[in-house]
C-alpha positions as CSV (number, residue, x, y, z in Angstrom):
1,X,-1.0,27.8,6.8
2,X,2.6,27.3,7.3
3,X,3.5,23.7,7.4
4,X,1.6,20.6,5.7
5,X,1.8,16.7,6.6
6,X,1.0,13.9,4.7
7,X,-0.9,11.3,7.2
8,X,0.3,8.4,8.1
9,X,-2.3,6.3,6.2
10,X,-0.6,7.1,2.8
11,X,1.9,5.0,0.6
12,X,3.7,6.8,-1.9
13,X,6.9,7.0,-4.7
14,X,8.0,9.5,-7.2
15,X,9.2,8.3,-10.0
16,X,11.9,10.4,-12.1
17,X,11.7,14.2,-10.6
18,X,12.0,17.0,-12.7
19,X,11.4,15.3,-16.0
20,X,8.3,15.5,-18.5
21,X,8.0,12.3,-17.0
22,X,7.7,12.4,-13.6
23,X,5.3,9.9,-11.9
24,X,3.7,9.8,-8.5
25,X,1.9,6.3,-7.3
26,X,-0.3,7.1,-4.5
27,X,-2.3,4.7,-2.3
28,X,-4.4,6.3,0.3
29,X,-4.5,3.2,3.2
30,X,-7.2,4.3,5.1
31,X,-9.5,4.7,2.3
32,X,-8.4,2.0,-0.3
33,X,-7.8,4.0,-2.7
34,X,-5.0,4.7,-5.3
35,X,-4.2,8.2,-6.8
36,X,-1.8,8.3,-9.8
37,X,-0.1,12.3,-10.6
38,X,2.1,12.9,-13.5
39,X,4.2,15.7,-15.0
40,X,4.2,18.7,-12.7
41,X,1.5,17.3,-10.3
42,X,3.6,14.9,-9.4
43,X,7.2,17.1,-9.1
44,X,4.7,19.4,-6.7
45,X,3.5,16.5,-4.4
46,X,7.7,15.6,-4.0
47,X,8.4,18.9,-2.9
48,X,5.5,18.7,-0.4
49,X,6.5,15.2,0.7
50,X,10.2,16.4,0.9
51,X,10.0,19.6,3.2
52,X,6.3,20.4,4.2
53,X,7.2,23.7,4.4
54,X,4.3,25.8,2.8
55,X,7.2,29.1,1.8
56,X,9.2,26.9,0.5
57,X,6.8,24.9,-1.5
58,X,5.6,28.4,-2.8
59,X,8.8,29.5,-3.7
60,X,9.0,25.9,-5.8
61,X,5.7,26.4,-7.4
62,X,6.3,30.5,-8.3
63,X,10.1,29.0,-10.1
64,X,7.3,26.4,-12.1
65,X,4.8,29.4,-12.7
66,X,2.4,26.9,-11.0
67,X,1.4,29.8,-8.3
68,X,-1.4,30.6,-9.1
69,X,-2.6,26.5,-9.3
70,X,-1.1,25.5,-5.8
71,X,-3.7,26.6,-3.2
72,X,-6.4,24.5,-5.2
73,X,-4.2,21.4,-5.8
74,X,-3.5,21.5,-2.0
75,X,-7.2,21.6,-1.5
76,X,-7.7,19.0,-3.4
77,X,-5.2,16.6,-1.6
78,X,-7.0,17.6,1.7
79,X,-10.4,16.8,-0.5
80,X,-8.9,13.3,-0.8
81,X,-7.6,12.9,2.6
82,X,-3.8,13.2,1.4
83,X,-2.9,16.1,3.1
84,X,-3.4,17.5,6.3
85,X,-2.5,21.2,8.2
86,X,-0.4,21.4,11.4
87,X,-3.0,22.1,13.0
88,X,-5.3,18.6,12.2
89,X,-5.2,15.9,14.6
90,X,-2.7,13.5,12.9
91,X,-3.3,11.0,16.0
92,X,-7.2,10.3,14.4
93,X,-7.6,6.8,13.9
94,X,-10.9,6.4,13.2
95,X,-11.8,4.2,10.6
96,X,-15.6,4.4,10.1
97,X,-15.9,0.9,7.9
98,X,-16.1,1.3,4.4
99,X,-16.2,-1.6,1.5
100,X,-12.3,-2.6,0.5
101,X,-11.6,-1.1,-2.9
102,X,-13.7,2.3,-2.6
103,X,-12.7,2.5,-6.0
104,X,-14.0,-0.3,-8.2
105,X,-12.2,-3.1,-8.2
106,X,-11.6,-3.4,-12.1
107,X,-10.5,-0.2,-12.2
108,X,-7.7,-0.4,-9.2
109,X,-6.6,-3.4,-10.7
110,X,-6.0,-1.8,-14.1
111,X,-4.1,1.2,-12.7
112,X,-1.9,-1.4,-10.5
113,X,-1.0,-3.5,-13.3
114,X,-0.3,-0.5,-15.3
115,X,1.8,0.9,-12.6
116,X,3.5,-2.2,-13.1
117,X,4.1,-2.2,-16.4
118,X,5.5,1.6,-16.6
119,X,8.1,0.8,-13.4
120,X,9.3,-2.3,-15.6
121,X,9.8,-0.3,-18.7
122,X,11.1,2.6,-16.9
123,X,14.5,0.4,-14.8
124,X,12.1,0.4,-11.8
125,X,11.0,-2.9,-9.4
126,X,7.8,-2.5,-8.6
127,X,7.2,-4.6,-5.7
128,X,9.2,-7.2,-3.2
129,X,7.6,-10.3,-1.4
130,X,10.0,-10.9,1.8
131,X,9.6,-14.7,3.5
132,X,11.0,-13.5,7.2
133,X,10.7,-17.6,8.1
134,X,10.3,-20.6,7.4
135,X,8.7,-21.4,10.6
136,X,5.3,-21.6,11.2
137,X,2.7,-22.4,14.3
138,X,0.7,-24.5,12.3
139,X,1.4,-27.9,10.6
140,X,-1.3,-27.4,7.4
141,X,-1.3,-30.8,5.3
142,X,-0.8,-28.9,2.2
143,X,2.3,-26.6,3.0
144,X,5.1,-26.3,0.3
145,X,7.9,-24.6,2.3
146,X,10.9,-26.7,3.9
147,X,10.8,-28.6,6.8
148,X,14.3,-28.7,7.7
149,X,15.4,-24.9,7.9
150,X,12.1,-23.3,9.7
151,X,14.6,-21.9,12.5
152,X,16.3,-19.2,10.3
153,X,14.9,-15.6,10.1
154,X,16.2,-12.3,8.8
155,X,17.1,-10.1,11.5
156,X,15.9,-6.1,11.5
157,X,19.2,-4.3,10.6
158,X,19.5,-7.2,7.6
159,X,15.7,-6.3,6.3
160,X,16.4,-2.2,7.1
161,X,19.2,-2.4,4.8
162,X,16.5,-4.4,2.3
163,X,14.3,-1.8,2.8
164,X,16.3,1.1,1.5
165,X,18.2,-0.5,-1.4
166,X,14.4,-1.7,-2.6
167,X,12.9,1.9,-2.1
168,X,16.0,2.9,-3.9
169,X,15.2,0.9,-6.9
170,X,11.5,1.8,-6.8
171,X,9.9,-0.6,-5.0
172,X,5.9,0.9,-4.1
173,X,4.8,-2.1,-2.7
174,X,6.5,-5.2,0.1
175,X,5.2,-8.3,1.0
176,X,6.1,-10.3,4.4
177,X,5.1,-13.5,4.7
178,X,6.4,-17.1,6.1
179,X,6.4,-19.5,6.8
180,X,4.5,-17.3,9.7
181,X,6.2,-13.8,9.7
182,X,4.9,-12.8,12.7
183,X,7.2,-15.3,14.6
184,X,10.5,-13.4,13.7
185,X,10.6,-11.6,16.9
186,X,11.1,-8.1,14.4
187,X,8.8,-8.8,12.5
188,X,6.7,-5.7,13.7
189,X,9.5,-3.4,13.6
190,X,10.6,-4.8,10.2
191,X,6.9,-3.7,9.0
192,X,6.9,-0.2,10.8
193,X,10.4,0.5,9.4
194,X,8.9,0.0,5.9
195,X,5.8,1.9,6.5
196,X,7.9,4.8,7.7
197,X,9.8,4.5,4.2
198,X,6.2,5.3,2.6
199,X,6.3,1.5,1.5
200,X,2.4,-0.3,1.1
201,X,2.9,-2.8,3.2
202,X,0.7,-6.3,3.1
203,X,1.1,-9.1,5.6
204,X,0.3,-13.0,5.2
205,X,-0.4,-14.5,8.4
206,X,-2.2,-17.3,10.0
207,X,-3.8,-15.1,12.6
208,X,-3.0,-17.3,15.6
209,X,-0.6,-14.9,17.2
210,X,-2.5,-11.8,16.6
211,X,-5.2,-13.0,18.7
212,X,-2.6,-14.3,21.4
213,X,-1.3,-10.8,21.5
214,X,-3.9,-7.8,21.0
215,X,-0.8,-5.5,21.4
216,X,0.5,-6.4,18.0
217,X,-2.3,-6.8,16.2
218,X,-3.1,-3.2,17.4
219,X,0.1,-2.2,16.2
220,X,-0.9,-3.9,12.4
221,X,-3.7,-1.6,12.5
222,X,-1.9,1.5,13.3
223,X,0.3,0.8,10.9
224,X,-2.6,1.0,7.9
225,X,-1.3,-2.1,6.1
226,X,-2.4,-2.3,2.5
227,X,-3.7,-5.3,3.0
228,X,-3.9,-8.4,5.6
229,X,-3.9,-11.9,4.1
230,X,-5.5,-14.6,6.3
231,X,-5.9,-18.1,5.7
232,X,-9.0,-19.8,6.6
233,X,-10.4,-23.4,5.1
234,X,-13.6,-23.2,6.0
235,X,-16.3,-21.6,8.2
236,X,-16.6,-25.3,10.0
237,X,-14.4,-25.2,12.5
238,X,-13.2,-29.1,12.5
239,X,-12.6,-29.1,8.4
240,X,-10.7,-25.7,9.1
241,X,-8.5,-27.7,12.0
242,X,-8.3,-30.7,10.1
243,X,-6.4,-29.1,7.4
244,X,-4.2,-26.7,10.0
245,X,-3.5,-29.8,12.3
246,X,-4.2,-27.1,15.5
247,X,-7.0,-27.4,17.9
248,X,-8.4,-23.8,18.4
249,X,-6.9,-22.1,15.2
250,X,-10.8,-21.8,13.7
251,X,-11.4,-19.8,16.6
252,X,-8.5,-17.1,16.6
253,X,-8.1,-17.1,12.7
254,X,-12.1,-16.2,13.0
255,X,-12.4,-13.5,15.7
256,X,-8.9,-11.7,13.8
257,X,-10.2,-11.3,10.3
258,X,-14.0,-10.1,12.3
259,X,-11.5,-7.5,14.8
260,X,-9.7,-6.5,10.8
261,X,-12.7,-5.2,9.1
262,X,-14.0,-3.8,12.1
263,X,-11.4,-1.7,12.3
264,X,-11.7,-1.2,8.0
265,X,-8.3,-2.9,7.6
266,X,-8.3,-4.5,3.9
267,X,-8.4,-8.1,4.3
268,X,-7.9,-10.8,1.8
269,X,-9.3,-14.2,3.1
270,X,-7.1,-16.7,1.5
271,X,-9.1,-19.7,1.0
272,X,-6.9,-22.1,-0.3
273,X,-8.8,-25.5,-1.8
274,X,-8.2,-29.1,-1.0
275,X,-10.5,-32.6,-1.3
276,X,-11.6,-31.7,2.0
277,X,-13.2,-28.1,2.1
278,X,-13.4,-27.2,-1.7
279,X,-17.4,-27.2,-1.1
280,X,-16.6,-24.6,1.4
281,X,-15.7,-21.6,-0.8
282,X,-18.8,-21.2,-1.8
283,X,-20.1,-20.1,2.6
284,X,-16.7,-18.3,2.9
285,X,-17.0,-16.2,-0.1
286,X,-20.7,-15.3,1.5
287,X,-19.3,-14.8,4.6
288,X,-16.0,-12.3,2.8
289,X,-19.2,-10.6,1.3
290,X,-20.7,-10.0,4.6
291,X,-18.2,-8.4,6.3
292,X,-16.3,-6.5,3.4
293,X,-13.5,-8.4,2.4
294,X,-12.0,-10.0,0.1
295,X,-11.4,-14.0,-1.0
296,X,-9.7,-16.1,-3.2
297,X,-10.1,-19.7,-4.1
298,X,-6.9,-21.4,-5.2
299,X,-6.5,-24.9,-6.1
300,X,-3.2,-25.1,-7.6
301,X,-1.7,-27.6,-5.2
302,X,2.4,-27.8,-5.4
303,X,4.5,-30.0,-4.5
304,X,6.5,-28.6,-1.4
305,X,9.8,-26.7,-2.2
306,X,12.5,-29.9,-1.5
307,X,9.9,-32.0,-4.1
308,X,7.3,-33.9,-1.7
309,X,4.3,-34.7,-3.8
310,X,2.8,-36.4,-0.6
311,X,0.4,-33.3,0.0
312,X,-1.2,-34.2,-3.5
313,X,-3.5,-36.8,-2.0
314,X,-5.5,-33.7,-1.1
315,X,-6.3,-32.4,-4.4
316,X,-9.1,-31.5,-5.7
317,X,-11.0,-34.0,-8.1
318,X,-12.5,-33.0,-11.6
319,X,-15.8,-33.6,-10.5
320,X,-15.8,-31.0,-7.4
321,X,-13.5,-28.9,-9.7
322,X,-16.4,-29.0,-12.3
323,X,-19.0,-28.3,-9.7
324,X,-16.8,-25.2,-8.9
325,X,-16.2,-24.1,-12.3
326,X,-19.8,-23.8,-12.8
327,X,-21.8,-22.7,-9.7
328,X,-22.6,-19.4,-10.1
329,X,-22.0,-19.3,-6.6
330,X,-18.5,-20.1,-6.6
331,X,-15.5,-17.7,-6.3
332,X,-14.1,-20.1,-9.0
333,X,-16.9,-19.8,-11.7
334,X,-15.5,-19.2,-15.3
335,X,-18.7,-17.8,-16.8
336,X,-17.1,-14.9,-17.5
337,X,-13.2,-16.3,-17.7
338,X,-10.9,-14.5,-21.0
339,X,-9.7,-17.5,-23.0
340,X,-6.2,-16.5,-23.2
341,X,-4.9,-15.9,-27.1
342,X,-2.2,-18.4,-27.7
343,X,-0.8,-16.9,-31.0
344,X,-0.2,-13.4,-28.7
345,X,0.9,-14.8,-25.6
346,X,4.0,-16.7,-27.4
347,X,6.2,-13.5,-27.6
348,X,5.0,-12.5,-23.7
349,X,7.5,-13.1,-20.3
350,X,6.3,-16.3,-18.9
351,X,4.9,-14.3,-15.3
352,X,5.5,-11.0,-13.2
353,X,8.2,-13.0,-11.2
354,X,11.8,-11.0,-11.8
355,X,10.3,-8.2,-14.0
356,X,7.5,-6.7,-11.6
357,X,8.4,-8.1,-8.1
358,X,11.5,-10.0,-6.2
359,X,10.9,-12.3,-3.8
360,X,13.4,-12.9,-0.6
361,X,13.8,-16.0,1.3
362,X,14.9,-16.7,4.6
363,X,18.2,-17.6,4.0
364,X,18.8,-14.6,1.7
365,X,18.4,-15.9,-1.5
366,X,16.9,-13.9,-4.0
367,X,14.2,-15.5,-6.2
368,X,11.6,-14.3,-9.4
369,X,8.7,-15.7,-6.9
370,X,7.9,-17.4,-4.0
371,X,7.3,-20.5,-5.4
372,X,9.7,-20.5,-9.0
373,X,13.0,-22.1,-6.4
374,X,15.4,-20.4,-9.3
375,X,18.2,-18.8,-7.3
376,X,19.2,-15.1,-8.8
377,X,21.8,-14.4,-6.0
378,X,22.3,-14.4,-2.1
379,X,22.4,-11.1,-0.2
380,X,25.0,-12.5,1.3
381,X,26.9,-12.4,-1.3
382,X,25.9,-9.2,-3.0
383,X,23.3,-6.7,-3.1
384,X,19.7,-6.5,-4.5
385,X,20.9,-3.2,-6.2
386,X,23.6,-5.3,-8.1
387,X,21.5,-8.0,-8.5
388,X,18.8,-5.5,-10.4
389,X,21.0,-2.9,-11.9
390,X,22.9,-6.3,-13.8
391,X,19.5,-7.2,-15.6
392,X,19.2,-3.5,-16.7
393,X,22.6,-3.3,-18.1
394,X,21.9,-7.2,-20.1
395,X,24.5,-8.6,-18.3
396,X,24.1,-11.9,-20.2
397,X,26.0,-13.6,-17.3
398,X,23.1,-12.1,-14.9
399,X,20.4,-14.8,-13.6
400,X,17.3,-12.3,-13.5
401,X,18.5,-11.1,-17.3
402,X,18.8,-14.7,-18.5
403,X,14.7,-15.2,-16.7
404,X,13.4,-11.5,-18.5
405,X,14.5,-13.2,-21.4
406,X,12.3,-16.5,-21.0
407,X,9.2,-16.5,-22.9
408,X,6.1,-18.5,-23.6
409,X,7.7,-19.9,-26.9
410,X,10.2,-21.4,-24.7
411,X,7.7,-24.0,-23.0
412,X,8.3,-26.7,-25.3
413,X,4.8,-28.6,-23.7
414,X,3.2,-26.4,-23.7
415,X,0.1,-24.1,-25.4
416,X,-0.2,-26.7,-28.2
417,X,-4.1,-27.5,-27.5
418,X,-7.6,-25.8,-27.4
419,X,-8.2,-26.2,-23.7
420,X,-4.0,-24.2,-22.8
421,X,-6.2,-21.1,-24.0
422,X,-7.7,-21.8,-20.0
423,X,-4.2,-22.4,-18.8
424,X,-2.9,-20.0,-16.8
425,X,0.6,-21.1,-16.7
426,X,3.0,-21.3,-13.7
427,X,6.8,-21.9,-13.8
428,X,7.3,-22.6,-10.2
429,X,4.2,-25.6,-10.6
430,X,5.9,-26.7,-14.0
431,X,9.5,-26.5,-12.2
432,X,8.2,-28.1,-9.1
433,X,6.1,-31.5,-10.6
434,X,8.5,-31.8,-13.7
435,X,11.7,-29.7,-13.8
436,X,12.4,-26.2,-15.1
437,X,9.7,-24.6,-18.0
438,X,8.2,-28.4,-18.1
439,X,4.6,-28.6,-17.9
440,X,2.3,-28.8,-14.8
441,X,0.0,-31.7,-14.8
442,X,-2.1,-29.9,-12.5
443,X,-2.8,-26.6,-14.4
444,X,-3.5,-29.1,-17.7
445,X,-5.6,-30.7,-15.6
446,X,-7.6,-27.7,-14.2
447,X,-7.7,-26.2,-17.8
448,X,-9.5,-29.1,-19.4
449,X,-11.8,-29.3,-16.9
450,X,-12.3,-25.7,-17.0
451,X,-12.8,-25.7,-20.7
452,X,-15.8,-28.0,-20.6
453,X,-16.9,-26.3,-17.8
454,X,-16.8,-23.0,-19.9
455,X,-18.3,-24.3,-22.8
456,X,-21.6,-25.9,-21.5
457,X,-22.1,-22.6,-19.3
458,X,-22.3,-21.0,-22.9
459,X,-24.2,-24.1,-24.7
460,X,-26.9,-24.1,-22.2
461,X,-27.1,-19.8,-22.3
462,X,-27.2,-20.2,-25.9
463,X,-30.3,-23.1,-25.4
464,X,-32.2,-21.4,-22.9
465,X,-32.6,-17.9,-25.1
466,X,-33.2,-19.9,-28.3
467,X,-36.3,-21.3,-26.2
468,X,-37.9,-18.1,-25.6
């Protein structure tokens, strides 16, 4: 054994090398796992990453007096498909199918938002969410992003240069999305530049032009995205098309997400709720079941990004949204929701938007998330690195400081009544229907409902075991 590699499945990022706290986030691609090594374990896996030289990774581990413990860690990275020799076939792509999240769900989700937290606390940004265009193929009635601008993209050598000041400042996990990212002609070098950078890479996508071309979507797989996004309506093909305004989408979005899991790609249906195929969650969460995946159920319509309430003639009413809420059946169900603590969420940041993640628009303009339009700085204009580095220096004059600093408190609507325990409170909604850290009349709307949907659940538990 001379030389090791690390396959090209993995996503990885060391965090503060040769201190007592040195951190290594792992996320094993292939398997859907995460892997988290601290202290030496971690300094160990950078010095593997770094040369992959076995003699020189020995001489490392006999300055550490860790000797004696390296052969067994490094069998137990090839135990957990993190390492490989020379000699292993690095070109294996087979992905026998296996359910997304090998590790339980509640679990993964803890050590991400843990992750999270320690980056945030530690100077570090955990994750960017890059909008390579506005433009999109499809024309969905309840789309939020400009009309006006959809011809603008960010070129490769722009996003490469993205790329490396993010991975600089810590960034574990990117995001590309649209509009529809896959029609910026580098979109697919954009994504295999940050997978080469060790970057977990998701993608949001409508499907339509993987199924055109079978070359890129092969390419996706190879790539061992962390996740794929897809947005599909419905299972009924005309309530899916009458929502994307595009004869034939049903079709392609359908046979991608099937071609995804079949090749054991992690894929997130995004099922996103209107008047017309609410009812519908309920077949495509079966059908997300049945193959594997993932689904969410969102029905926190916005208004679109220049202000257009128009789209809001397709929300959801309080009597479906009831139905939902209490269906046992539903994605949405809130049997077991947490009722949020108002006295302890006062002091709390308002969301994960400019502590956690970034987000980047098409015209370079850096924002706390994809849907809060508050403009931190344009990369024209500067760097993300400045942009970042001013917040951790409380550069009172800095945007993203002057956002960290925004709390619950501040939201002078808000969190007054029973029923804002249910709230899960959105800027960019608030900012959106009724100007920055105002109230959304949506969300209040939603959490009422979602109150008296929570409480009869419970009365009618509470009635049926007092009857036997």
């Amino acid at each position: 054994m001379t030389r090791l590699i690390q396959p090209k499945w993995l996503a990885y990022q060391t965090y503060k090398f040769g201190t007592e706290d040195s951190r290594t986030f792992i996320s094993n691609e292939r398997l859907h796992e995460y892997v988290l090594l601290e202290g030496l374990a971690s300094d160990l896996w950078k010095v593997i990453s770094d040369t992959q030289d076995y003699n020189k990774i020995k001489e490392w581990a006999i300055s550490k007096g860790l000797d004696k413990e390296l052969d067994g860690f490094i069998d137990e990275l090839k135990a957990q498909d993190l390492i490989l020799n020379k000699t292993d076939d690095i070109t294996n792509t087979q992905t026998d199918i296996q359910p997304v999240g090998c590790d339980s769900e509640e679990e993964t989700l803890k050590l991400e938002e843990d992750m999270m937290k320690w980056c945030f606390k530690n100077g570090y940004l955990y994750s960017l969410f890059v909008e390579l265009t506005y433009n999109c193929n499809l024309k969905c009635v309840h789309c939020y992003n400009p009309k006006n601008i959809s011809n603008i993209y960010i070129n490769l050598d722009k996003m490469k240069q993205i790329i490396d000041e993010a991975r600089e400042l810590g960034v574990f996990h990117i995001t590309f999305s649209g509009g529809e990212c896959t029609l910026n002609k580098d979109f697919i070098k954009i994504a295999e530049y940050a997978r080469n950078k060790r970057m977990s890479v998701e993608i949001f996508t409508n499907g339509q032009i993987l199924y055109d071309n079978p070359e890129l979507l092969e390419r996706i797989i190879k790539l061992y995205p962390y996740r794929v996004g897809i947005s599909m309506y419905s299972l009924n093909e005309d309530i899916h098309e009458q929502i994307t305004s595009a004869k034939g989408s049903h079709h392609k979005t359908l046979s991608v997400i099937k071609k995804l899991r079949e090749k054991n790609i992690n894929v997130q249906i995004k099922n996103f709720l209107l008047s017309i195929n609410c009812k519908d969650c309920i077949s495509v969460k079966r059908f997300a079941d049945e193959i594997q995946a993932n689904t969410s159920g969102d029905t926190s319509l916005t208004p679109t990004i220049e202000g257009d309430t128009k789209n809001f003639k397709y929300i959801v009413g309080e009597e479906d949204l009831y139905e939902l809420y209490t269906n046992p059946n539903s994605p949405l169900n809130v049997k077991n929701a947490v009722k949020r603590d108002i006295n302890k969420l006062l002091d709390e940041g308002l969301c994960s938007g400019g502590s956690f993640s970034l987000c980047v628009t098409p015209e370079l303009e850096i924002r706390p998330c994809v849907s809060l339009p508050i403009n931190l700085g344009n990369l024209n204009d500067t760097c993300l690195k400045d942009i970042w580095q001013s917040s951790l220096n409380k550069d009172l004059n800095s945007k993203l400081y002057q956002w960290q600093q925004v709390s619950f408190k501040d939201l002078k609507e808000c969190y007054k009544e029973d029923y804002c325990a249910f709230c899960t409170y959105c800027a960019g909604m608030g900012m959106l229907e009724n100007g920055y850290l105002k109230k959304s009349d949506v969300l209040c709307r939603q959490a009422k409902v979602k109150q008296k949907a929570y409480n009869d659940i419970h009365k009618n538990k509470k009635e049926e075991i007092g009857k036997v």
